[in-house]
N, C-alpha and C positions, 0 to 999 in steps of 0.2 A: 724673265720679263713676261711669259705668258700667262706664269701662277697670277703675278702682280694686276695682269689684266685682267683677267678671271674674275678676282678676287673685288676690284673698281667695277666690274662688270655688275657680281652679285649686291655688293653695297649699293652701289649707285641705280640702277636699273632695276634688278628684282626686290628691291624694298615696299615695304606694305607705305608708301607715301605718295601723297597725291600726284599727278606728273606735273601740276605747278610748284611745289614744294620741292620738287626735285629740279626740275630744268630750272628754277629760280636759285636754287642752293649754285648748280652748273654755272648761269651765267654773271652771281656775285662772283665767284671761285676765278672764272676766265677775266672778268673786267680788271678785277685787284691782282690779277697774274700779268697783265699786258702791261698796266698804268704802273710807273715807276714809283713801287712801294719798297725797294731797296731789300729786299728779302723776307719783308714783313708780309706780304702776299694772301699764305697758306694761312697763321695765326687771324689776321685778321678778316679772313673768308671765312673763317669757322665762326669764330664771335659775331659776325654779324648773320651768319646762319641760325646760330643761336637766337640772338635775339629778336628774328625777324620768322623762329620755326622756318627754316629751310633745311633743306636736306642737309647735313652736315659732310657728310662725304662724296657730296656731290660739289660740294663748295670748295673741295680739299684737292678732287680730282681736277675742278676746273681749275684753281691756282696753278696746277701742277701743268700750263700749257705752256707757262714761258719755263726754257729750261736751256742747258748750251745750246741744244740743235737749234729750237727754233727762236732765241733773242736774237741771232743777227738780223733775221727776217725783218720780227716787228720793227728791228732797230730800224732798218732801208725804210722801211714800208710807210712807220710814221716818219722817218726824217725825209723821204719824198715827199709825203700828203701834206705835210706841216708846212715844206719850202716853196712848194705850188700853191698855199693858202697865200702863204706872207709874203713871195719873192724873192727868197734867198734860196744861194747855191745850196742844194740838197745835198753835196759832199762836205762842206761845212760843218754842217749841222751834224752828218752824220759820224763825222769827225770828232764832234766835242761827247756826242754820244759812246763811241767808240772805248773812248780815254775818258769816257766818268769825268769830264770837266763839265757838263752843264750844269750839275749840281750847283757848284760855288758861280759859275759865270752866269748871272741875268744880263741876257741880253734877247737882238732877233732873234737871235738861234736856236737860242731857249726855249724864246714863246714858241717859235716855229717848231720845235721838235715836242712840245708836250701840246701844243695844240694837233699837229699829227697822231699824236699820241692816243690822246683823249679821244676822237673820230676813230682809231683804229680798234680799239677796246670795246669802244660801246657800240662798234659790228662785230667784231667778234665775241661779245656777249651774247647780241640778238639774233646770231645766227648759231652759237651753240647751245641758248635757249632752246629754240625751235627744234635742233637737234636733237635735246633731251627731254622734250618732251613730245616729240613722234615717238623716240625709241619707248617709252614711260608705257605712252597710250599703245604702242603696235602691240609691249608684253601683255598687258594688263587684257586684249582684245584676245590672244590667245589663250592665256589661259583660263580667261571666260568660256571659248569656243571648246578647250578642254573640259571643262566642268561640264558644261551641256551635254560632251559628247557622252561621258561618264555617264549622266544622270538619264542619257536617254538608253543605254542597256541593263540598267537596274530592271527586275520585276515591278510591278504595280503595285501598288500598296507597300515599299521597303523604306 
């Protein structure tokens, strides 16, 4: 796990790409990992990476936020936020989410659990935007401050 980090660390982070280009690739990757894309997620974070020039592996890592650990989370989280929009029981809802019945069942519940859904996604896009492009802009201000420091012990004239 830590190579794997590393590894998302160096693709995502120290790439030669703008830190919009990057926390945009992030925060496609996280909105299409929250929003029930049924495992299509990842493929279509990258394609739309592509074709919008964002970071590619930053779209890939951000997909990769819903995963076992944290789908129960989003699950509560929008089938809370969805049933306090709409006024249905939030165990319901999280119930149909649970057993992969909302799919086929249109109802309250439904809308209640993808309208939670929707709200839940496009904060946690905008705050893993922001995210990824603090950490972008903190590297990028280092290893500027590195370069300086370098170019200030060179000789004169080198």
């Amino acid at each position: 796990m830590g190579r794997l980090a590393k590894l998302l660390y160096v693709r995502v982070v120290r790439v030669n790409a703008s830190p919009h280009q990057v926390a945009s690739g992030v925060a496609v990757g996280v909105w299409l990992g929250v929003f029930p894309t049924f495992g299509l997620a990842g493929p279509a974070a990258y394609v739309l990476a592509w074709i919008f020039r964002f970071n590619k592996a930053g779209a890939l890592a951000g997909a990769a936020i819903m995963n076992p650990l944290t789908s129960p989370v989003f699950w509560a989280a929008s089938a809370m936020l969805g049933a306090a929009f709409t006024g249905t029981d939030w165990r319901a809802v999280y119930g149909l989410v649970r057993d992969e019945k909302y799919v086929w069942a249109l109802s309250k519940t439904t809308y209640a659990y993808f309208l939670g859904n929707l709200i839940i996604a496009t904060a946690a896009a905008a705050l893993c935007y922001a995210g990824a492009f603090a950490a972008v802009r903190a590297r990028e201000k280092r290893r500027r401050a590195k370069r300086e420091r370098a170019a200030a012990l060179l000789p004169p004239g080198s």
